[in-house]
N, C-alpha and C positions, 0 to 999 in steps of 0.2 A: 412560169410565164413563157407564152409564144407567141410563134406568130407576130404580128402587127405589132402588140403592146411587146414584144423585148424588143424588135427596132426601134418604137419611138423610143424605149426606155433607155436603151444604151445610146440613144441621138442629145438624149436630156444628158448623160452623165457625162460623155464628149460636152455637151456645151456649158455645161455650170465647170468643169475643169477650166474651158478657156476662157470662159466669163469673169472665174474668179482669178484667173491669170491675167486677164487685160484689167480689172479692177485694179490686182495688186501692182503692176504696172504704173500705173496713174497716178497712185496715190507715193509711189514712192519718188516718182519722176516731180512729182507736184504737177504734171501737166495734164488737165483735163479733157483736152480735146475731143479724144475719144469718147466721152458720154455715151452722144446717142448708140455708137455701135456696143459698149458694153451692156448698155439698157435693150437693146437688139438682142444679146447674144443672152442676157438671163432671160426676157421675158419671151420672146419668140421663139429662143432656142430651148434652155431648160424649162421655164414654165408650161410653154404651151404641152411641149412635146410628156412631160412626165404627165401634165392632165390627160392627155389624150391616149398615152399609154394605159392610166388605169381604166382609162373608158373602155379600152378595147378589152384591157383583162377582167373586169366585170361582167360586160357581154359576150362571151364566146361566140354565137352568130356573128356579131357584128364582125369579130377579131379572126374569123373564119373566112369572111367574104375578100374577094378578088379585088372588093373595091377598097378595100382598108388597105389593100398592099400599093393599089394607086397612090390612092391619098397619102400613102409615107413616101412614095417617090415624089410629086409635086412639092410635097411640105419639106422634105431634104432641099433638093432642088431650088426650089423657091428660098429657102432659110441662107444657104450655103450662099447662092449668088446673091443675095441681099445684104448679108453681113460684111460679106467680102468687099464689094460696091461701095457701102458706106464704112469701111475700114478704109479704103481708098479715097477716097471723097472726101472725109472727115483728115487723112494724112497730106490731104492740099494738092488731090488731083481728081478734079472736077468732071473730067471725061468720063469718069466711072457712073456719070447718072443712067446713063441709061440701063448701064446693068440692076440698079438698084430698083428700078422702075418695072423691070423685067424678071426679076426677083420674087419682086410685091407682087404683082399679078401672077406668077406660079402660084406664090404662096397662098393668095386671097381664091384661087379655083381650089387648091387640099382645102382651104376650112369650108367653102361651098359645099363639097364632093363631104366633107364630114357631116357638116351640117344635115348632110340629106341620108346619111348612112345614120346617124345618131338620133335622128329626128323619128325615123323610120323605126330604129328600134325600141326608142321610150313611146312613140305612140300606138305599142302594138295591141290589137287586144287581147 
């Protein structure tokens, strides 16, 4: 593996690490609060990121191009300040929305910018 797919793929194994640390967290605390950023940190952080890694490593074009290297800086970028945002927010400091908001729109331009690199490569002829 390289390229694009071992960045996302090591960004996936960073975040199911801290995903299932802020899980084990919660449940030993009994305090839920946390939810949404743990549901953040598996499904945006691990889930997306390990799909997206095998997309890249199935497609060698696509895990070759300059734009896949974009797309893991916004999706970093974006994932990182969005978790954090509502890690803060959810811990009862509300000032953090904007970061969250500004987070989500990084994140929402990586899946566009994939969108159109992955779209490009499954409708090739």
């Amino acid at each position: 593996m390289k390229g694009a797919a071992r960045l996302f793929f090591t960004l996936a194994i960073v975040y199911i690490v801290i995903g299932m640390a802020v899980g084990l967290k919660m449940g030993m605390s009994q305090d839920h609060g946390e939810m949404p950023t743990h549901a953040h940190i598996m499904l945006v952080g691990w889930v997306t990121s390990a799909l997206v890694a095998y997309f890249y490593h199935q497609l060698p074009a696509a895990n070759a191009s300059r734009l896949a290297l974009v797309h893991f800086a916004l999706h970093t970028v974006g994932s990182v300040v969005m978790v954090f945002s509502l890690w803060q927010i959810y811990g009862g400091n509300p000032s953090f929305e904007p970061g969250a908001g500004i987070g989500s729109i990084a994140f929402l331009l990586g899946m566009i910018l994939f969108a159109y690199i992955s779209l490009q490569q499954v409708w090739k002829a």
